[in-house]
KOLGU-905131 format. One record per residue (C-alpha): residue number from 1; residue in one letter; x, y, z. Coordinates in nm, 4 decimals, always signed. Layout:
BEGIN
+-----+----+----------+----------+----------+
:   i : aa :     east :    north :       up :
+-----+----+----------+----------+----------+
: NUM :  A :        X :        Y :        Z :
...
+-----+----+----------+----------+----------+
***
This chain:
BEGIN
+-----+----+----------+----------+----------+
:   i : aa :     east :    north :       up :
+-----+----+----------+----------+----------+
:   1 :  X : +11.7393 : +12.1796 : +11.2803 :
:   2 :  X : +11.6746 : +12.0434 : +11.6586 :
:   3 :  X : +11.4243 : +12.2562 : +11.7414 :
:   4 :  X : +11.6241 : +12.3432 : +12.0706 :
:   5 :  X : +11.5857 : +12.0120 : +12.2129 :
:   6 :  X : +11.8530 : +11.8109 : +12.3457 :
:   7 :  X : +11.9118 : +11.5031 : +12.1743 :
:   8 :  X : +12.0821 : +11.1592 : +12.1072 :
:   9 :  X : +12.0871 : +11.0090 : +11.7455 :
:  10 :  X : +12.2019 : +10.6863 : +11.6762 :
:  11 :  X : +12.3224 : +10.6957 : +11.3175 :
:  12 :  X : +12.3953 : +10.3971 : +11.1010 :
:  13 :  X : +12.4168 : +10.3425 : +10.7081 :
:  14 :  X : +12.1788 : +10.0877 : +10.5530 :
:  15 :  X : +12.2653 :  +9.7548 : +10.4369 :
:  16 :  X : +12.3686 :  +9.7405 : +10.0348 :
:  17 :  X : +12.0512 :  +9.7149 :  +9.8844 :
:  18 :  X : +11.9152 :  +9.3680 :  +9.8301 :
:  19 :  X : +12.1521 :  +9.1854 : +10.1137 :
:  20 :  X : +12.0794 :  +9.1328 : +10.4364 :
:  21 :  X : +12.3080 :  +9.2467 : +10.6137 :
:  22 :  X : +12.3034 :  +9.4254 : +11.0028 :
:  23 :  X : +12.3657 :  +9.8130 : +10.9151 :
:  24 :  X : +12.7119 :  +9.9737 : +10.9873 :
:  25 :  X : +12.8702 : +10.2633 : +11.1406 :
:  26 :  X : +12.9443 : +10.5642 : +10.9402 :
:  27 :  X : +13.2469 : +10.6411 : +10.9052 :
:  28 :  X : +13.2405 : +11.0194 : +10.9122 :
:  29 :  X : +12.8927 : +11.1063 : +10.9769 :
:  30 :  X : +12.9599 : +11.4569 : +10.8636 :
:  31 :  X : +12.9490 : +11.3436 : +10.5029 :
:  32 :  X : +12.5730 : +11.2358 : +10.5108 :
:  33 :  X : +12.4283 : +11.5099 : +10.7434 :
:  34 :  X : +12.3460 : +11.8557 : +10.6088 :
:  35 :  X : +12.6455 : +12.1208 : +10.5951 :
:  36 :  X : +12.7181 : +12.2763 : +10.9235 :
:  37 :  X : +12.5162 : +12.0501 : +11.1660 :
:  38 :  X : +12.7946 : +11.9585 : +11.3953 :
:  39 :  X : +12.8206 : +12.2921 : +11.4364 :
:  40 :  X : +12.4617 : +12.3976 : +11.4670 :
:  41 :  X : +12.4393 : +12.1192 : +11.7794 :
:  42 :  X : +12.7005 : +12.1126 : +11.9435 :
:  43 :  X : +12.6483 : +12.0922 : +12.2918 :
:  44 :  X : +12.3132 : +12.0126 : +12.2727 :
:  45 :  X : +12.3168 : +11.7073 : +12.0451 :
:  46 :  X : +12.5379 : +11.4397 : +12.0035 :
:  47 :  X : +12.5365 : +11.1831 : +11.6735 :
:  48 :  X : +12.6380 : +10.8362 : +11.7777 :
:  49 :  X : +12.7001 : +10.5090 : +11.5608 :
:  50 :  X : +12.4721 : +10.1944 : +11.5786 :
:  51 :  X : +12.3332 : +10.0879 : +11.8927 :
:  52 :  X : +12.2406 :  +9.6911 : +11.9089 :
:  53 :  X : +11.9697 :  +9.7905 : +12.1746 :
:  54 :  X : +11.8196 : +10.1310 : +12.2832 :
:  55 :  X : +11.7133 :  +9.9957 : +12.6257 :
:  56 :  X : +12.0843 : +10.1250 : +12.7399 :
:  57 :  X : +11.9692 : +10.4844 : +12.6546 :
:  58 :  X : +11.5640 : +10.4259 : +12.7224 :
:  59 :  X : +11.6529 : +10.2869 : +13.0958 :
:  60 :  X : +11.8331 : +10.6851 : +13.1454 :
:  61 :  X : +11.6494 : +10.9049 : +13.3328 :
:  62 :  X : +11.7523 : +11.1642 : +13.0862 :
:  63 :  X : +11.6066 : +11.0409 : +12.7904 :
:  64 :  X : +11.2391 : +11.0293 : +12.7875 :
:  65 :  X : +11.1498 : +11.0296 : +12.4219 :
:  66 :  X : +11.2458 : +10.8363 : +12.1083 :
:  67 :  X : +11.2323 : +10.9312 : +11.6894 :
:  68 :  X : +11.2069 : +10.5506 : +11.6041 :
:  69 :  X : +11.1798 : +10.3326 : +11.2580 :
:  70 :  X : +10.9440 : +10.1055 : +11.5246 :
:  71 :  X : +11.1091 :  +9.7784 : +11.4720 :
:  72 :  X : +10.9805 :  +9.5288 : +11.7021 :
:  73 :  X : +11.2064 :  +9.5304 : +11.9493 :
:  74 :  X : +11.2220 :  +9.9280 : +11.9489 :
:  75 :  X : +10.8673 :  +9.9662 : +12.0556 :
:  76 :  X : +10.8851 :  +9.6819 : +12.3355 :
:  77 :  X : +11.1374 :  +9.8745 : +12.4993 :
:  78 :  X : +11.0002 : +10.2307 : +12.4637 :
:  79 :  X : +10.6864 : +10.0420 : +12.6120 :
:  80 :  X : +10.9283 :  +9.8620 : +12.9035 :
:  81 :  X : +11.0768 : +10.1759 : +12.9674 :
:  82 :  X : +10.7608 : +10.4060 : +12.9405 :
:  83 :  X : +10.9183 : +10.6302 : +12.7060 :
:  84 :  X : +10.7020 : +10.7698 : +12.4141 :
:  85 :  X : +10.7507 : +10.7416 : +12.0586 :
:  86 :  X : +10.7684 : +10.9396 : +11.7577 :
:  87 :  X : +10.7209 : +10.6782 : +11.4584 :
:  88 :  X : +10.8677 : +10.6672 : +11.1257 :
:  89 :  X : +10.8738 : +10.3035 : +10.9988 :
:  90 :  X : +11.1244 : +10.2279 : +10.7248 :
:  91 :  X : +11.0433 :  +9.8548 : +10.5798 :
:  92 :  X : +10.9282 :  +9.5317 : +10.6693 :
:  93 :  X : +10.6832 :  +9.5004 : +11.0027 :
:  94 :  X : +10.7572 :  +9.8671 : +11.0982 :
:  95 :  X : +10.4823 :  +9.9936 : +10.9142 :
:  96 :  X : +10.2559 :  +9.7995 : +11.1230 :
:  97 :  X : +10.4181 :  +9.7977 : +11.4462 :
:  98 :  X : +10.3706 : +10.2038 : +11.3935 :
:  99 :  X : +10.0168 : +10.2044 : +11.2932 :
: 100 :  X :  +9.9601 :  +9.9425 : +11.6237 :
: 101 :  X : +10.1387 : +10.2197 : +11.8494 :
: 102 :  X :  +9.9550 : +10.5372 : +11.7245 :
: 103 :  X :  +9.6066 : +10.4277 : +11.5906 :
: 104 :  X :  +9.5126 : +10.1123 : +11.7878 :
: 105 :  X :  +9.6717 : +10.1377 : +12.1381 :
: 106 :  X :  +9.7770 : +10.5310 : +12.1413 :
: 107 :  X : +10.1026 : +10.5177 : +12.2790 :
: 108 :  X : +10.2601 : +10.7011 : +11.9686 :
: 109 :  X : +10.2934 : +11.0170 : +11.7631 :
: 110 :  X : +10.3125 : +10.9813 : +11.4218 :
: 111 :  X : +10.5985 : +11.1676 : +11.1799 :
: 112 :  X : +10.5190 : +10.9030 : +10.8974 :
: 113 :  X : +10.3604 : +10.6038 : +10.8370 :
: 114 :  X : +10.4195 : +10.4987 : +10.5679 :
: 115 :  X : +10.7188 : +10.4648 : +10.4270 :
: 116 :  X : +10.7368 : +10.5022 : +10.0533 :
: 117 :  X : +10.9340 : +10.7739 :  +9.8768 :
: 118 :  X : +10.7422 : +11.0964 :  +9.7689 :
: 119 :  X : +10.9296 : +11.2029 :  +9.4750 :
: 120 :  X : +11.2768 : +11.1186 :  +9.6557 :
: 121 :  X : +11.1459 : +11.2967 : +10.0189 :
: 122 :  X : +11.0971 : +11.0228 : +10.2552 :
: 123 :  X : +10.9810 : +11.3057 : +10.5570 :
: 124 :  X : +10.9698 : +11.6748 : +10.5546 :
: 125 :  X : +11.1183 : +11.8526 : +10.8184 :
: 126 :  X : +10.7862 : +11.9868 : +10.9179 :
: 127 :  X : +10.6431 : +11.6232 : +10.9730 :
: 128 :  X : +10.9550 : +11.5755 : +11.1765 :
: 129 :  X : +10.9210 : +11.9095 : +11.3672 :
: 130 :  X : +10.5229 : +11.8530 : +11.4144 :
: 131 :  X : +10.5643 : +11.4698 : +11.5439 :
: 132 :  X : +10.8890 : +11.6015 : +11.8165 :
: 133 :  X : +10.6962 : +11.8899 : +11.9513 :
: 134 :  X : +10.3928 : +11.6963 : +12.0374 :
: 135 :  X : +10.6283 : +11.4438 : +12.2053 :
: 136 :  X : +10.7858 : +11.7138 : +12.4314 :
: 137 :  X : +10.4750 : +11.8550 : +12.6017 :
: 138 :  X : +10.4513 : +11.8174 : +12.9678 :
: 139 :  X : +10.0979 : +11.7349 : +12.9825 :
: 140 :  X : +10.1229 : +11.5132 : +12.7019 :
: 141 :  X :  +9.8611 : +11.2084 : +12.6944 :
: 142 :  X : +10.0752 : +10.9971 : +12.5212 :
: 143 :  X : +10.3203 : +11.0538 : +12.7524 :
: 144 :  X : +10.0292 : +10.9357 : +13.0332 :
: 145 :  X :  +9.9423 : +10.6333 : +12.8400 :
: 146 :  X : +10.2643 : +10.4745 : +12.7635 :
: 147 :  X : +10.3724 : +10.5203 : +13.1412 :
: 148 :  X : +10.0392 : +10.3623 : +13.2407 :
: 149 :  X : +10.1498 : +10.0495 : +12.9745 :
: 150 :  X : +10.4567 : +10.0356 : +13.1341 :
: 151 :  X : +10.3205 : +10.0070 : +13.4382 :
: 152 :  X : +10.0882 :  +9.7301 : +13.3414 :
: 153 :  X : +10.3930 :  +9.5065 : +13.1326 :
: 154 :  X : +10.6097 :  +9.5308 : +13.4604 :
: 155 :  X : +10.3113 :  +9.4048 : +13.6515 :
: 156 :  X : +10.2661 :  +9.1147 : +13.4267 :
: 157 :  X : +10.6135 :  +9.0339 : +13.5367 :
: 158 :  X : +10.5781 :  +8.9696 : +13.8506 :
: 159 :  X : +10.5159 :  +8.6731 : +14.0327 :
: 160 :  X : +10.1772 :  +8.6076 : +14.1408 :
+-----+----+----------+----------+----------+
***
């Protein structure tokens, strides 16, 4: 289910569909996620509620990967932060933003990019599995490349 990686999963329930509306908190996560997977990961995983901005958990040291939807400001941080990304766009720009960070500039591994429904399965677990594996190799070159961007957008920063 983890694939023996630590993790951090920010969890929130969409909008009703056709508002717009910011998405809410669960309130007992355990009804939406598969039977047993508190169980399964505990102590090695920890489910969280809605987070406004992920640059609280990019900016730890700990945390040097992120399963993102790749909204806009998502990937601006993982690229502030130098922190690689494992896309799976849901709506709107994501789609793009995705295809920008894995096709055109590299920084990216892809789970799914696009995002309509295959006969009700939006990923399979093996995408999933695939896309978080390739993210967790030392000697990734993603991993390389997104540091090096990093690098550069913090330089760009700077005065003079």
């Amino acid at each position: 289910m983890h694939g023996g990686y630590r993790f951090l999963w920010s969890l929130s329930q969409p909008p009703p569909s056709g508002l717009l509306a910011t998405p809410s908190d669960y309130e007992d996560p355990q009804e939406i996620l598969p039977e047993g997977f508190f169980h399964q990961t505990s102590g090695i995983g920890k489910v969280i509620g809605r987070v406004g901005s992920t640059s609280g958990c990019l900016g730890s040291f700990s945390n040097r990967r992120i399963f993102s939807h790749c909204g806009w400001n998502s990937v601006l941080e993982s690229i502030w932060f130098g922190v690689p990304i494992a896309t799976w766009p849901m709506y709107a720009e994501q789609q793009f933003n995705a295809f920008e960070m894995v096709i055109d500039l590299g920084l990216a591994v892809e789970i799914r990019m696009d995002y309509r429904n295959d006969g009700g399965v939006i990923a399979y677990s093996n995408e999933i599995e695939r896309g978080i594996k390739c993210l967790m190799e030392h000697d990734n070159e993603k991993r390389k490349k997104v540091k090096e961007m990093s690098e550069r957008s913090r330089m760009a920063l700077m005065n003079g």
